[in-house]
NUKEMI-16608 format. One record per residue: residue in three letters; x, y, z of N, C-alpha, C in turn. Coordinates in steps of 0.05 Angstrom, whole numbers, plus 5000, padded with zeros to 4 digits. Layout:
ALAXYZXYZXYZ ...
***
This chain:
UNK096722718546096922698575098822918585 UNK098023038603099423298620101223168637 UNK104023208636106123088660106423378682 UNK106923258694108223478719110123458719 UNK111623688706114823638703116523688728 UNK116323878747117723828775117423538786 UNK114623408793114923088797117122918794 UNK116722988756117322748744120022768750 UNK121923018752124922968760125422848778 UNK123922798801124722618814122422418823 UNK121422198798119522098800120021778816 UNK122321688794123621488804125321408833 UNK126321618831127421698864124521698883 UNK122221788883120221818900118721518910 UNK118721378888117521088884119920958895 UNK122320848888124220808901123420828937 UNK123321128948123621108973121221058987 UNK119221018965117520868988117020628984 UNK119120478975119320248967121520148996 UNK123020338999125320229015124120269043 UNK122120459041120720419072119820199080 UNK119019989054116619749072119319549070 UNK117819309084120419029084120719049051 UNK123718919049123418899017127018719019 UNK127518678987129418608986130118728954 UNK133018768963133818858931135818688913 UNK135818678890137118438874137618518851 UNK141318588849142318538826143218378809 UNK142318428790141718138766143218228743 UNK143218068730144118018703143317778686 UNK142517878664141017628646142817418635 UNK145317518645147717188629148417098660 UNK147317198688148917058720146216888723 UNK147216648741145416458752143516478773 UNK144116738789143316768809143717098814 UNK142217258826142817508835144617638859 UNK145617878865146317918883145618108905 UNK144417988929143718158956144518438957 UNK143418648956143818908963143119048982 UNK144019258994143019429012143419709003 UNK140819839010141320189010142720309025 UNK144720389027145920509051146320779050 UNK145420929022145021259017143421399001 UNK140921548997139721698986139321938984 UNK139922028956140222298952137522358936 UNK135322438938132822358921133122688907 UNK134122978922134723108901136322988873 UNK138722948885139522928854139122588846 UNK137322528853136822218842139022018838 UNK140121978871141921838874141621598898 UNK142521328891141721178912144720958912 UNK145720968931148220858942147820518948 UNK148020288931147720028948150219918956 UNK150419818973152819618984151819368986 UNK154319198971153618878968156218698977 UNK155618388988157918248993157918058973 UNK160818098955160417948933163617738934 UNK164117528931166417388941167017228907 UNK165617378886166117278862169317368863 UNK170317288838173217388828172517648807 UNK170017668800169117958782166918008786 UNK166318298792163818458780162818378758 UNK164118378744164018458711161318328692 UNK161118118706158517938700156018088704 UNK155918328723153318498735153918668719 UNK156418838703156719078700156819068669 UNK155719208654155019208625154519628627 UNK157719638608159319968605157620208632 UNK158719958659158920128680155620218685 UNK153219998685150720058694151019738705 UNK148519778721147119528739144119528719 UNK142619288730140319328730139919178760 UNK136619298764136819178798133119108805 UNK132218978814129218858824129519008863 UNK128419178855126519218889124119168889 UNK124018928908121718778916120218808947 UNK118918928950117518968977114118578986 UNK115218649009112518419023111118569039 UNK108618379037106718469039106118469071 UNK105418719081105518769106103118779125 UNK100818749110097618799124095618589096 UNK094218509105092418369089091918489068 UNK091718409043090718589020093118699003 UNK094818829012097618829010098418668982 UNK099818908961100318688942102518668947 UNK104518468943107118468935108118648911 UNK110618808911110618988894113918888889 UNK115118978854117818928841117619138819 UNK119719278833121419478810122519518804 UNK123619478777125119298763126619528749 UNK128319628750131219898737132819738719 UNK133619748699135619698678137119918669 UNK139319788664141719958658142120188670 UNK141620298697142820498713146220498715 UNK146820788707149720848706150120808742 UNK152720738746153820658770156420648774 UNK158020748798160920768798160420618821 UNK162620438824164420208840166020258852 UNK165620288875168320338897168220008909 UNK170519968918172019688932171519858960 UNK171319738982171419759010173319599022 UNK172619339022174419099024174218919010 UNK176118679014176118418999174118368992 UNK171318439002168418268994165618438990 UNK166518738994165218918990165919118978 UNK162719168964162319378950161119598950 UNK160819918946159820038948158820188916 UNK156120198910156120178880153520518879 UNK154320758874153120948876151420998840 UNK148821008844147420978826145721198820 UNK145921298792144521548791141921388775 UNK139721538788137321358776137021548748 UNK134421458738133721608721131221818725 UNK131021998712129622208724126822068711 UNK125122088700123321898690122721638693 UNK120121478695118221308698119021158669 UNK118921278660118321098629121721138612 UNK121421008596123420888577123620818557 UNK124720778534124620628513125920418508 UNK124420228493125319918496127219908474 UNK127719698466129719638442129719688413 UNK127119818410126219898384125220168389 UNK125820278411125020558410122820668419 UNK119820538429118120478432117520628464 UNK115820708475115620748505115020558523 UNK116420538539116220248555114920328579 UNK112320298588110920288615110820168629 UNK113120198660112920058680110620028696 UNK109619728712107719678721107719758748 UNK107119998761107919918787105520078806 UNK106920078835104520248851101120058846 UNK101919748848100119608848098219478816 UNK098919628793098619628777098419348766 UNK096519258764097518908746094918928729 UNK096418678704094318568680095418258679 UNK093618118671094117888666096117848637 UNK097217558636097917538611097917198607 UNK096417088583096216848576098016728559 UNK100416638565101516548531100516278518 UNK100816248496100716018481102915868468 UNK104115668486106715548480106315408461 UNK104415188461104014978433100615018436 UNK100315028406097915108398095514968405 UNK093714958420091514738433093014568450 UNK095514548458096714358485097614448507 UNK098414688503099714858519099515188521 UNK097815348552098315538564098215588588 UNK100415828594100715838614100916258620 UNK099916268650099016458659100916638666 UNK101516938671102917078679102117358686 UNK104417518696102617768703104317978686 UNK103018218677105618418664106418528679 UNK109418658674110918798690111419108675 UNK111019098655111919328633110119218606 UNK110619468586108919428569109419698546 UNK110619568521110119778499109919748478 UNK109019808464107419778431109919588419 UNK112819638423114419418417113419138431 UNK113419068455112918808469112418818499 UNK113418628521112318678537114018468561 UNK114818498582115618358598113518268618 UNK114017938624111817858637113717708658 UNK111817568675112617378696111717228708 UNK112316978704110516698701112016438731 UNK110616348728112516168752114816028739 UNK116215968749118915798749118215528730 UNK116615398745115315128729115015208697 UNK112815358694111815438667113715508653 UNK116315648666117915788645120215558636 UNK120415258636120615028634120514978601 UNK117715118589116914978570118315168546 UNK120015508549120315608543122815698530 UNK123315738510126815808498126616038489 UNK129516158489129216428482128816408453 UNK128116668430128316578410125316388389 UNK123816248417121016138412118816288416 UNK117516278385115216428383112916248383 UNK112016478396108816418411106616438406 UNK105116238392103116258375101216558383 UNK100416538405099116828425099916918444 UNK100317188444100417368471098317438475 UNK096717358492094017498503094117708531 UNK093517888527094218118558090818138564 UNK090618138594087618118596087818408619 UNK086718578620086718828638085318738656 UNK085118928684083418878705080618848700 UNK079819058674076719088670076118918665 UNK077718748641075818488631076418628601 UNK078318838586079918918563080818658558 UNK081918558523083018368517085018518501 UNK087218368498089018468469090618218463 UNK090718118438092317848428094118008400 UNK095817858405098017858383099617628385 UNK101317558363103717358372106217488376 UNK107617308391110017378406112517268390 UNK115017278406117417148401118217268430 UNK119617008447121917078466124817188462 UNK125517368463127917478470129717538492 UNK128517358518130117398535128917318563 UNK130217148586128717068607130617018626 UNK129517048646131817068680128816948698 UNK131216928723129516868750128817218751 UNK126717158764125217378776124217358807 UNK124017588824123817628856124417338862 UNK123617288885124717068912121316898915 UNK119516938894117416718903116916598882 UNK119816468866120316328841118316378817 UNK119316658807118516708787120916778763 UNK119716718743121816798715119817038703 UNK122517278697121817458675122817398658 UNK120317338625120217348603119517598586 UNK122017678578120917948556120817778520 UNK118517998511117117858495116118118480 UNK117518008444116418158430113918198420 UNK112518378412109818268391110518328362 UNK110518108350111518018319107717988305 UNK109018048263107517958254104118198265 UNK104418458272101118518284102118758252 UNK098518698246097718918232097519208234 UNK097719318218096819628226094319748253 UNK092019528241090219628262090319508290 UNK091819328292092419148324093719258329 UNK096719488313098019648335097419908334 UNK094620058328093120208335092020138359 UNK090719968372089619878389091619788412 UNK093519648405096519628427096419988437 UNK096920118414097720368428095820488442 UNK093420458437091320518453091820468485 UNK091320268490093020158517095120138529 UNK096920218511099120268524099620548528 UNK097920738521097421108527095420998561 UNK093520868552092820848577093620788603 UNK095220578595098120468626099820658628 UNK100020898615101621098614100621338636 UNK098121368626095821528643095421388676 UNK095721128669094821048700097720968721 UNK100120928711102920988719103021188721 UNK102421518703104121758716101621808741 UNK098521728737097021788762097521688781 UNK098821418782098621238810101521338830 UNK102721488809105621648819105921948830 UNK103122068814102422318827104122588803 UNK104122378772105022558757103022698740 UNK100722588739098422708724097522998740 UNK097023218720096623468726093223478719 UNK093223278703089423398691087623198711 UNK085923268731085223198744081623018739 UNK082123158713079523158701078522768700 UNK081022648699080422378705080822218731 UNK080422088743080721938768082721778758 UNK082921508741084421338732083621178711 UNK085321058694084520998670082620728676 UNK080220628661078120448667079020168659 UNK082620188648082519828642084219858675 UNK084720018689085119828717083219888734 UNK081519878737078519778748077019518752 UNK077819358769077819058763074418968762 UNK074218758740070618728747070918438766 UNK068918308771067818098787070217878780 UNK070917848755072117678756075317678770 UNK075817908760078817998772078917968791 UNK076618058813076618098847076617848852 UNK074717588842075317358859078217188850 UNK079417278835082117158827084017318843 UNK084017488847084617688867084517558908 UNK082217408907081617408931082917148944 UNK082716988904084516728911087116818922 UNK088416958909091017088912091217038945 UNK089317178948090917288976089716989000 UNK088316838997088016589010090816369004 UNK091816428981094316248975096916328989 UNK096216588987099016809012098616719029 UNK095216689039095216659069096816469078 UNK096016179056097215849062100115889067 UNK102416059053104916029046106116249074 UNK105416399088105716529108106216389121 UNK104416139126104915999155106815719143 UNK108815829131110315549129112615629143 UNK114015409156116715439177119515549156 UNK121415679177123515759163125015469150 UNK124815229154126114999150124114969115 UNK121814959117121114939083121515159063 UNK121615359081122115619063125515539050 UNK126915459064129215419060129615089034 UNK127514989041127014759021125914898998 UNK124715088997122315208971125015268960 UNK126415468980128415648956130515418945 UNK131815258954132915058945131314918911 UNK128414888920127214698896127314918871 UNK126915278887127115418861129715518849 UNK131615398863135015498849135015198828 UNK134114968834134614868817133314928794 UNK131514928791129315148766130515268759 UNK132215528769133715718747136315558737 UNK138315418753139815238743138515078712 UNK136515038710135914878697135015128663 UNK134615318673133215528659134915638647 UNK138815678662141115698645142715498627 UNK142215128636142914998632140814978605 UNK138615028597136415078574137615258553 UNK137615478566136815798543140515908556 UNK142315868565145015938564147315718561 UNK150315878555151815668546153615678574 UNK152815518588154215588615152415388635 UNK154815218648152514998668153515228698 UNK151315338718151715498734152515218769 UNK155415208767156314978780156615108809 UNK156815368815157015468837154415438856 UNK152315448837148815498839148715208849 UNK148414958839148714668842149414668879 UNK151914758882153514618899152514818926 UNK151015098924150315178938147815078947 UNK146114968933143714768942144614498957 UNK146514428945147614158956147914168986 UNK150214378997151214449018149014549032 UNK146714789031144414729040143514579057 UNK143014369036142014139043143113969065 UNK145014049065146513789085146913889108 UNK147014239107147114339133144114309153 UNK141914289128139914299143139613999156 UNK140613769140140313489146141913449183 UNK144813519179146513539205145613669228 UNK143013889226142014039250140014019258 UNK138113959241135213799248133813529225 UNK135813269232134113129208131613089205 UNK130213049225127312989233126113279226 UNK126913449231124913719224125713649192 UNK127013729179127013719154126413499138 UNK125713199149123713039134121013139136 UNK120713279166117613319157117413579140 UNK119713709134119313989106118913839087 UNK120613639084120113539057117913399046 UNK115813409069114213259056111913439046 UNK111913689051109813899049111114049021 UNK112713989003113813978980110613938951 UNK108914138970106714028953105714128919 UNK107014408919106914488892108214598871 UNK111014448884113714458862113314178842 UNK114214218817114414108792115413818805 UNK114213548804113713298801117913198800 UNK118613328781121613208774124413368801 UNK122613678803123413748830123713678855 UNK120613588860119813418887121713178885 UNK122213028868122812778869125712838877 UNK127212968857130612998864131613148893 UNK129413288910130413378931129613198954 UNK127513078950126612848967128012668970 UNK128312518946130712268941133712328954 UNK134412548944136612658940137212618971 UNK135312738991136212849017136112519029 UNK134212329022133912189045136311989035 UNK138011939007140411938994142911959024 UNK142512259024145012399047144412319065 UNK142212299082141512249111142811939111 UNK141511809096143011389102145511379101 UNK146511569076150011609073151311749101 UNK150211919109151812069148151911869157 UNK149411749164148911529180151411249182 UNK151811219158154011029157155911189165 UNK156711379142158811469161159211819156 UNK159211959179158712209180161512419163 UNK163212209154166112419144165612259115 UNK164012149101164311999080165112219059 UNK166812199042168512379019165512449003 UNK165212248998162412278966159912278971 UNK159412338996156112438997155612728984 UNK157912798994157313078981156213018940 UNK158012888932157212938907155512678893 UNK154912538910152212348907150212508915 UNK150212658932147212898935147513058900 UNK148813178898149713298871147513138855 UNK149612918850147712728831145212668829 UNK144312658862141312598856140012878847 UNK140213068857139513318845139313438828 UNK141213308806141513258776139913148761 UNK138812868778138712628753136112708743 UNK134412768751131712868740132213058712 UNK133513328717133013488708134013588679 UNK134113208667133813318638130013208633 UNK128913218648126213108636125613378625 UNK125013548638123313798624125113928605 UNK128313808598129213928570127913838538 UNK126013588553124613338533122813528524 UNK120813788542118313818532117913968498 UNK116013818490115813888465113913948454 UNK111613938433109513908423108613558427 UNK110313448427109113108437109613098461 UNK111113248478110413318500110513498511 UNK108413618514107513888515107613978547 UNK107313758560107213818591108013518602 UNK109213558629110113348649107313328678 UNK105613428671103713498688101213268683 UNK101313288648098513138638099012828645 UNK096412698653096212358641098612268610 UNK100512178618101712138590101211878574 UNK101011858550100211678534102811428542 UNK102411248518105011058529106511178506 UNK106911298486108911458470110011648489 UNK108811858500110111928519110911888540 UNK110611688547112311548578115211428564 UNK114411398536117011268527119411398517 UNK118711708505119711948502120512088530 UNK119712068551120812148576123512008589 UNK122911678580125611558587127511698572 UNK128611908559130411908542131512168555 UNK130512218583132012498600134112458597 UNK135012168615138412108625140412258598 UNK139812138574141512108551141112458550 UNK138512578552138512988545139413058567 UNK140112918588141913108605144813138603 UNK146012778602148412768595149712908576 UNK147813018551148813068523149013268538 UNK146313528548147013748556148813758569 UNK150113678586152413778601154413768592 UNK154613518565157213558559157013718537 UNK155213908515155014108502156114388512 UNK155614368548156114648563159614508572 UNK160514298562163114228578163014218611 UNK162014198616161814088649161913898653 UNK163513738666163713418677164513448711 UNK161813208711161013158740163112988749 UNK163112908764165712798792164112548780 UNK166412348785164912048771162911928801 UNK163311998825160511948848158112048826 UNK158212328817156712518816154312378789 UNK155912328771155512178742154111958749 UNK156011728765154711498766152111438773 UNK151311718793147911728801146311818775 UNK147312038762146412158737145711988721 UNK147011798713146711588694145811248701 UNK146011218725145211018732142210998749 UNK140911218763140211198781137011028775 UNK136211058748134710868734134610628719 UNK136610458732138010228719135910048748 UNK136309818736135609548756136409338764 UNK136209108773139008898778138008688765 UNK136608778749135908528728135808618691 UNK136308838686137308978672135109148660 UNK132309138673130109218659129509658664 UNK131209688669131610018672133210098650 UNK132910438652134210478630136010658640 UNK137110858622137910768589139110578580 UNK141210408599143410228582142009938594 UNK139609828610139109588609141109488632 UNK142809648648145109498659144209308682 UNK145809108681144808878712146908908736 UNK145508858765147108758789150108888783 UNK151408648778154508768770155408918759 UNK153809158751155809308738154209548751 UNK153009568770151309798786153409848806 UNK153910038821155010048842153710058877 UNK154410048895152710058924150110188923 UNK152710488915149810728918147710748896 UNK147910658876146710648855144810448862 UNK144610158871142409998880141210098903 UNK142110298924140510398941138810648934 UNK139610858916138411018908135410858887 UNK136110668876134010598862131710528884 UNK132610398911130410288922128410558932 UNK130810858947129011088944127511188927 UNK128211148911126711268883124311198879 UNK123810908883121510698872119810828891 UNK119910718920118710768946117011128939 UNK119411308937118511608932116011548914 UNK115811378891115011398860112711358867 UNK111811128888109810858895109011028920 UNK110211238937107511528953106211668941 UNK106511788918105912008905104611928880 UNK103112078873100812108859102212118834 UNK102311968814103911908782101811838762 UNK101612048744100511998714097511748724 UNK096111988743093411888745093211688778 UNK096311528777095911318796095211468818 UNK094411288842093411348864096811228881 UNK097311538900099511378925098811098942 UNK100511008941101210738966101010878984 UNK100410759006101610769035104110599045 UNK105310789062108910679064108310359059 UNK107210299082107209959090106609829058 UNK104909929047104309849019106509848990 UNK107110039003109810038980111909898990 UNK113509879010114909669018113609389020 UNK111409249019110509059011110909088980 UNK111209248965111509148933114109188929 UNK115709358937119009318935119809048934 UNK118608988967119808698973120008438957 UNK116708418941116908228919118608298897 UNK118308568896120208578872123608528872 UNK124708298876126908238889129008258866 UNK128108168842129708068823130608388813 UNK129508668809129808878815130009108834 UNK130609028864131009158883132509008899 UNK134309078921135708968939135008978955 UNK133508768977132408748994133708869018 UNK136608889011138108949043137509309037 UNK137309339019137009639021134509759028 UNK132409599028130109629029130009619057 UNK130909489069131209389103132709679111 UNK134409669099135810039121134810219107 UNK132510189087130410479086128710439119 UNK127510189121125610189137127310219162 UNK129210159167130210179194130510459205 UNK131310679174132110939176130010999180 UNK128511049167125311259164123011129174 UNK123410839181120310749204117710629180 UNK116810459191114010399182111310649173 UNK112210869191110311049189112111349193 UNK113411379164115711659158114311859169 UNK116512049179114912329185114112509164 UNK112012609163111812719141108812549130 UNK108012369144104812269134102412199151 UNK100712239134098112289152097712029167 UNK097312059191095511869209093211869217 UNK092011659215089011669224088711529251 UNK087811559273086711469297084011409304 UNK083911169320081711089328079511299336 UNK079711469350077811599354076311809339 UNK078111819310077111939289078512229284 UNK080912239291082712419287084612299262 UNK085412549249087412579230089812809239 UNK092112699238094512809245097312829225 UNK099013059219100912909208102512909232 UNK103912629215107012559243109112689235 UNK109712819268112212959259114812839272 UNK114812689285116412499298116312179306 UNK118712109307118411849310119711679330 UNK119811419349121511329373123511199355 UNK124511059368126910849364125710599345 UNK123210529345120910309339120010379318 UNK120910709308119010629286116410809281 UNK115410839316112710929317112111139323 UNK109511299315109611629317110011709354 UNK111311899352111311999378110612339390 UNK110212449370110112779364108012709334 UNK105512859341104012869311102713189314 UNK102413269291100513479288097913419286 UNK095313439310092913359294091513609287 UNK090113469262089013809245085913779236 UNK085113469243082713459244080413229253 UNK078313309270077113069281073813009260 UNK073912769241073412659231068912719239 UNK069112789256066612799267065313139267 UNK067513229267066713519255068313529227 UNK067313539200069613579179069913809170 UNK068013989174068814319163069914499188 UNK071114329211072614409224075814329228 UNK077214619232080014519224081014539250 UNK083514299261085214389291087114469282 UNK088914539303091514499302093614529327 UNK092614309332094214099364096713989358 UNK099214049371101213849374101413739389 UNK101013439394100713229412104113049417 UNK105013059446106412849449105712589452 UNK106512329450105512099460104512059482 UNK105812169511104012169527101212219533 UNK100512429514098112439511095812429476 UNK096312149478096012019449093311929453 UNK092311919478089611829493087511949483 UNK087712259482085712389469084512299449 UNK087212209425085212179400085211789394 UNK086111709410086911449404088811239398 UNK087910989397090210849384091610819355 UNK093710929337094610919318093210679295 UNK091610769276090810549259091610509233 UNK093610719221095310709199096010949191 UNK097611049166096611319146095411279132 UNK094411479117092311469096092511669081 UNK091911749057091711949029090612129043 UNK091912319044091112599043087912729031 UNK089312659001085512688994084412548990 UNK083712319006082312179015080012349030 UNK080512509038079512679059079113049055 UNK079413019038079913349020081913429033 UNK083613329038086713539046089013519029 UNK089013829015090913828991093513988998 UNK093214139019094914319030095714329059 UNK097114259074096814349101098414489107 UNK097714589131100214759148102814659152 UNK103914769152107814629162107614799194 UNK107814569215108714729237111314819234 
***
């Protein structure tokens, strides 16, 4: 391949600045920090391949970002016109000097590198994916039980960095090898090898994890063929950058997408469409459900519980509870395709805080009873194994019985990382699956030895458990599930069950209503009674491949009728809706 050597000196610098032209955000990371840090460009020198960021950092050290005076950093651009891919470019180890400004700022001057490409840890050429560039990538976590999908980011005859969602990267440890790496090109090219993980972080802001990943165990002639493709991602990176001199080619033919690529492609961009129109109040819930995911992803694969990360979701949360509670029950209910143990702890968790203000708005330990509930889930997915391979499937009764055993893998974990929770914090952690007749677990405990919050969180929990769709069951409807609470007396406290319903109404915001005249609405508000008063309607029953989207006050409730209950969502094929 012919490079253009004037280009290439300032190749990186060129891509860079038209990166910083579109919306974007930049993020310095580090593979041992919990969370990244916000950046801004504030100087470019693209002669001498220099780019100036300033950041507000209120840590007590750099030092966590800085490994012998380089950054690494993700510039991420959004997508600005239909079609539009989202784009992440991803720099490691750029040398960087640190100037202090003030107490909380930094000015960090970065000389890029003059070149596109790199060598990985074995010496190897490492080909960045960018300027729209993507391939698929399939891994194989447990052999016939488990895979999961991703896209590459880089790629060299050593291995390959990918990026998978947050959920999937759940099932993953550093260190765990992978029966298959499968890379699938735009054309419809295959290449398999097996892997080993060596290393995984959060990735951009639409909860993704980067997994870099070796290829172990390949023969002579499979890394003939790796290198084959990886000369070609080489050819179609320095073209898509404008470093190729031989013109003699257009672009290399594995990024040429066939039929199949385009309609997976087309899905793509119908799923963007859905997530565009969600309010700044769930966006603010999404990023919440995905900090706990990386929390959980250091609390997994690092020796370090990230307690700063915890308490910044917590507080979140409570700011959003104190300024709009009613808007933010109805975010929470559009919580539709975050991980099952997620949904539950931010759901629970919040409507937890809301009953606790309510009593009383200065209470010391709401703060770290929200903690707790936010916690108590998230040793389930440290459980997943080859017997449980996923929290997603129908589980057998072996594994329903292997799942009770989170409480005890979380507690251990935390006290392995030395972290101890505030005893509010704990007592939810460890109790919040107990019953008053002692039939919960882990310890069997009864009535008296539960505390307030501990028998009220149980009655949220059940209620949450008895809407939502669980290991095949079909959701209740509110009124339905509080009819089974109620008998269940000898395990629930009826008085708590009474100030759920008094708080959140017969008909919560956040669920579908059906009306006499054959409208479907979700409610987004409620009176003093209980009863909807503000609904979204999104569809009239008499036309069904037609979609509305009317916000109705009570006064004019006439249109579609008199209120005749909620009802299942897909009941009706609605798996997704809009969030006003």
């Amino acid at each position: 391949m012919t490079i253009n050597k004037t280009a290439n000196q300032n190749a990186t610098s060129q891509i860079i600045k038209s990166l910083l032209h579109k919306d974007h955000t930049i993020s310095i990371f580090s593979k041992e920090a919990a969370y990244a840090i916000e950046a801004t460009a504030i100087a470019t020198d693209l002669e001498n391949g220099k780019l100036t960021l300033a950041i507000h950092y209120t840590g007590a050290s750099l030092s966590p970002y800085l490994n012998q005076n380089t950054i690494c950093f993700d510039i991420e651009t959004f997508r600005q016109t239909t079609g539009e891919e989202e784009q992440i470019y991803n720099i490691e180890h750029v040398p960087a000097n640190v100037t202090k400004i003030d107490t909380f700022t930094y000015h960090l001057e970065c000389q890029l590198p003059n070149s596109l490409f790199a060598s990985d840890n074995r010496g190897a050429l490492r080909v960045p994916f960018i300027l729209g560039m993507q391939a698929r990538v399939y891994l194989t976590v447990f052999q016939h039980e488990l895979s999961v999908e991703g896209k590459i980011r880089n790629l060299s005859v050593g291995g390959c960095l990918v990026y998978i969602s947050l959920e999937d990267s759940m099932a993953l440890s550093i260190n765990q090898t992978l029966p298959n790496v499968a890379l699938e090109f735009p054309n419809g090219d295959t290449f398999s090898a097996e892997g080993c993980i060596r290393h995984m972080r959060p990735f951009g802001s639409h909860g993704y994890a980067a997994v870099g990943i070796e290829f172990i165990n390949m023969p002579a002639t499979v890394t003939e063929t790796l290198f084959h493709y990886v000369s070609e991602t080489e050819f179609e990176a320095a073209f898509r950058s404008g470093l190729q001199e031989n013109a003699s080619r257009a672009k290399s033919r594995l990024f040429i997408a066939d039929a199949k690529e385009k309609k997976m492609q087309q899905k793509a961009e119908r799923e963007h469409t859905k997530n565009a129109q969600q309010s700044p109040l769930l966006r603010g819930v999404l990023e919440i459900a995905h900090q706990l995911q990386v929390i959980l992803m250091f609390i997994k694969n690092k020796n370090v519980f990230p307690e700063e990360s915890l308490y910044e979701c917590v507080d979140s949360l409570l700011y959003m509870i104190n300024q709009n509670r009613k808007a933010l029950q109805y975010a929470l209910a559009f919580l539709h395709n975050e991980p099952e143990w997620v949904r539950h702890s931010i759901q629970v968790g919040s409507q937890l805080a809301m009953i606790l203000i309510t009593r009383d708005p200065h209470a010391p330990q709401t703060r770290e009873a929200l903690a707790g509930a936010l916690l108590h889930t998230m040793g389930k997915p440290l459980l997943i194994s080859e017997q449980l391979p996923s929290l997603k499937v129908h589980m057998s009764p072996q594994q329903t019985e292997i799942l009770k055993g989170h409480v005890n893998a979380l507690t251990a974990k935390l006290s392995t990382l030395e972290w101890h929770p505030s005893p509010t914090c704990q007592d939810i952690i460890e109790n919040a699956n107990e019953r008053l007749d002692g039939s919960g677990y882990p310890n069997g405990k009864t009535k008296e030895h539960l505390s307030e919050r501990v028998r009220l969180i149980s009655v949220l929990k059940v209620i949450n458990k008895l809407t939502y769709e669980r290991n095949s069951q079909q959701p209740r409807q509110p009124l339905d599930a509080y009819r089974w609470v109620n008998e269940q007396s000898s395990q629930y406290e009826k008085s708590m069950l009474v100030e759920y319903i008094q708080h959140f109404g017969l008909y919560p915001i956040g669920s579908l209503a059906r009306f006499s005249n054959g409208f479907l609405a979700w409610i987004m508000d409620v009176d003093a009674k209980g009863m909807p008063c503000k609904v979204n309607v999104i569809k009239n029953l008499s036309f069904k491949d037609t979609s509305i989207d009317t916000v109705l006050e009570s006064g004019d409730f006439t249109q579609i009728g008199r209120l005749e209950g909620t009802v299942n969502p897909s009941d009706y094929d609605i798996h997704l809706a809009k969030q006003a």
